[in-house]
C-alpha positions in Angstrom: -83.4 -20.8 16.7 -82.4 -18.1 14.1 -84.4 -15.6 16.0 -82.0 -16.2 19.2 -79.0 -13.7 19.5 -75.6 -14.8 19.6 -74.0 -14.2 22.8 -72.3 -11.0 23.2 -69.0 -12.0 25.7 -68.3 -8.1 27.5 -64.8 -8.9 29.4 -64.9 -5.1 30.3 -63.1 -1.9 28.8 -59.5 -1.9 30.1 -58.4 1.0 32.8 -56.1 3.0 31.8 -53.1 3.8 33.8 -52.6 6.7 35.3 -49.1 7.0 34.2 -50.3 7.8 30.8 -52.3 10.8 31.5 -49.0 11.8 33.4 -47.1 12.0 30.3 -50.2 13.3 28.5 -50.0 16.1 31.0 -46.7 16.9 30.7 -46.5 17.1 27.0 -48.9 19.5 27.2 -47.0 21.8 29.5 -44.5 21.4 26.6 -46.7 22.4 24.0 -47.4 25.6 25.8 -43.6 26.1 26.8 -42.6 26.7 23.3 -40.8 23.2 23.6 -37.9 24.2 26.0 -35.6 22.2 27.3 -34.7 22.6 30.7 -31.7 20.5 32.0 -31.4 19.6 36.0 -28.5 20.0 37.5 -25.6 21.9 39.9 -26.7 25.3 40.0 -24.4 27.4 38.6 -23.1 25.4 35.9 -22.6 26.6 32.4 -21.1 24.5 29.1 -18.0 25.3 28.4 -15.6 26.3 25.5 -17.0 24.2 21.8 -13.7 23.3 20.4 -12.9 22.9 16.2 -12.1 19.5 14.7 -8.5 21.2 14.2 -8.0 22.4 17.6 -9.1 19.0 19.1 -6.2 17.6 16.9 -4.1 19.9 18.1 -4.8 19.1 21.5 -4.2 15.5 20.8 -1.2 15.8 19.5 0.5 18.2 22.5 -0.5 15.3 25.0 0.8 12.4 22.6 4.1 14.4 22.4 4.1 15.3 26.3 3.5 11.6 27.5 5.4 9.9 25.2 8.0 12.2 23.0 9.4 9.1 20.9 5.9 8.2 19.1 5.7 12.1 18.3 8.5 12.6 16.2 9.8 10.3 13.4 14.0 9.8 13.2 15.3 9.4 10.0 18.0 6.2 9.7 20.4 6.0 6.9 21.9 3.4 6.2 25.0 3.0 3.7 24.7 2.0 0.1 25.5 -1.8 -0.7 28.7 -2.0 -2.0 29.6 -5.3 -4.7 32.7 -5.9 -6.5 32.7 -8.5 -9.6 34.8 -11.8 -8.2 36.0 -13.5 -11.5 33.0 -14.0 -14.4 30.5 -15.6 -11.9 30.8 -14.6 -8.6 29.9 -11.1 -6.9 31.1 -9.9 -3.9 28.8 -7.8 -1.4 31.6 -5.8 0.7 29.4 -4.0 3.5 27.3 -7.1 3.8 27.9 -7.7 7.6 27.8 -3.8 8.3 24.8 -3.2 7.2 23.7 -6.1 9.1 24.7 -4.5 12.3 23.5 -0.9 11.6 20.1 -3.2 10.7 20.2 -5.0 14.4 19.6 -8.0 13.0 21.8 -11.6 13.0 24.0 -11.9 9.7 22.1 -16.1 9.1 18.8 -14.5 9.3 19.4 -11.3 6.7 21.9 -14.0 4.5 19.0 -16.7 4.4 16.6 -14.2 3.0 19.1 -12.9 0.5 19.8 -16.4 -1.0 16.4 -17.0 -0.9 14.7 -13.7 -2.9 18.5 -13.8 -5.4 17.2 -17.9 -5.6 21.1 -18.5 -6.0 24.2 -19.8 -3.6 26.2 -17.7 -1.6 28.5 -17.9 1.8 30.4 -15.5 4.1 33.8 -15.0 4.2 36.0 -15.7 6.7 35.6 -17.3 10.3 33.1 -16.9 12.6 34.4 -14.2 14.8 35.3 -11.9 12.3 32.0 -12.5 10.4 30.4 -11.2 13.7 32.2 -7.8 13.8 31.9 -7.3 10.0 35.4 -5.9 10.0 37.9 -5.8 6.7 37.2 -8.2 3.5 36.1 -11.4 6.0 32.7 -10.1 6.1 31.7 -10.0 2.5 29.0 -12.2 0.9 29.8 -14.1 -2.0 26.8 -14.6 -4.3 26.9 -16.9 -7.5 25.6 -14.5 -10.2 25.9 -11.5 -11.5 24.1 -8.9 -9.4 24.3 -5.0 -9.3 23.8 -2.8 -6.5 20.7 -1.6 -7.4 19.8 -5.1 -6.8 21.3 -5.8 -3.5 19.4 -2.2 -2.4 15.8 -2.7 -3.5 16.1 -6.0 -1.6 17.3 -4.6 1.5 14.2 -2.7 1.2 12.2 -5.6 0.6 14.0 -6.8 4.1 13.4 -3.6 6.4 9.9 -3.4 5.4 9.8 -6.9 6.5 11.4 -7.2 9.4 12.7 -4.2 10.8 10.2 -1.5 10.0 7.1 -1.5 13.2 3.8 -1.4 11.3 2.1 1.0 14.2 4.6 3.6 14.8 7.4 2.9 11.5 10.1 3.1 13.8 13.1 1.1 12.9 14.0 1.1 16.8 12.5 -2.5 16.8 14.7 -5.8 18.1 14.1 -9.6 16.2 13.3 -12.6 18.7 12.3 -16.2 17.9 9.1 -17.6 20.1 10.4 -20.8 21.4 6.8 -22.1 21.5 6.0 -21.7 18.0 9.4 -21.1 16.5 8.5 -18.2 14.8 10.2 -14.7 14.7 8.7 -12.1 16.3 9.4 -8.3 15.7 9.1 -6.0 18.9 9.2 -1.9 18.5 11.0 -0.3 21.7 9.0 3.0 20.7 5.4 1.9 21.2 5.9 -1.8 22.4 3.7 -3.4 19.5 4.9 -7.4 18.6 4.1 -9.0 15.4 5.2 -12.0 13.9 7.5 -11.5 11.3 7.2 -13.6 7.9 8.6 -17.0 7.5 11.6 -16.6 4.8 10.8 -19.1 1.6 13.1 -20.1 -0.6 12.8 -18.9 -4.3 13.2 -21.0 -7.2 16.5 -22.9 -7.8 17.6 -23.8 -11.5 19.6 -26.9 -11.2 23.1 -27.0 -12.3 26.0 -29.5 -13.5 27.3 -29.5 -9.9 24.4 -30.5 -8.4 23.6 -33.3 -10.8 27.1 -34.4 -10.1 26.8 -34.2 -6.3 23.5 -36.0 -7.0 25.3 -38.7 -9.0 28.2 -39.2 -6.8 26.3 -39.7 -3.8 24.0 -42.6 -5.5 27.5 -44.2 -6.4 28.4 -43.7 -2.4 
């Protein structure tokens, strides 16, 4: 038995395709070529002008400016300096308040709210409704408790048109303040470039509590 050979199993050597002597082929013509390339196409053709990183940004510029003129060039808005007057020891009066809400495009309750949430302090408008609207003469002054400069009322009318006014694709201030009715959220819309995003929900800053309050507190237990 340990004479006997072990079966040899021969399943056959494999053809090759021809395909591969093909390439084989044509590789060689390659070889002898020098490595050429030669592209297949229209006769007659040529490739045209290679252009410069600059001169492509050039390019891109002229047809931004051509098809849409407003995205192109930046306007400059200026907007008046806050003005406050001292009202008695406590109080401070914003004078401008509701005109600088109109030259913002934005609703008096909306800019006041955020105002009385970033001071963290009490304040109302003065006058009626109507007036308020127009921002005409002393009726459309804030009155905030506290004692605030205007260097203080201007860095957070910054805060304010970075928020909500300012687009965050184009930084136009040509932009107009809607609430969704779906999810009761504001949404900021630029008329430049039509980009929408939703603008941030306003929360309220801390409020120290005073002797009024604990007596408002008190009084309505006793109710």
């Amino acid at each position: 038995m340990a004479d006997e050979e072990e079966p040899v199993f021969d399943f056959g050597s494999k053809k090759k395709s021809k395909k591969v002597k093909k390439e084989k082929k044509e590789d060689d013509e390659d070889g002898e070529t020098g490595g050429e390339v030669h592209l297949k196409g229209e006769e007659g053709w040529s490739p045209g002008k290679l252009y410069t990183y600059d001169e492509l940004l050039t390019r891109f510029y002229e047809i931004v400016e051509d098809k849409n003129p407003s995205l192109g060039s930046r306007e400059k808005y200026v907007l008046k300096p806050p003005t406050c007057v001292r009202v008695g020891s406590k109080k401070v009066a914003w004078v401008n308040f509701s005109e600088l809400c109109g030259m913002m495009k934005r609703p008096v309750e909306h800019v006041l709210s955020f105002v009385l949430a970033e001071f963290g302090t009490e304040g109302s408008i003065a006058g009626a409704a109507t007036t308020r609207a127009e921002g005409a003469g002393a009726d459309g002054q804030l009155i905030l408790k506290g004692r605030y400069l205007p260097k203080h009322c201007e860095s957070l009318l910054r805060k304010y048109i970075k928020e909500y006014v300012t687009c965050e694709m184009c930084k136009s201030a040509n932009t107009t303040l809607k609430k969704d009715s779906s999810t009761r959220l504001f949404m900021v819309e630029c008329s430049n470039c039509s980009a929408c995003r939703t603008a941030a929900t306003i929360k309220s800053g801390y409020h120290a509590t005073t002797r009024g309050d604990r007596k408002a507190a008190k009084n309505a237990k006793m109710a």
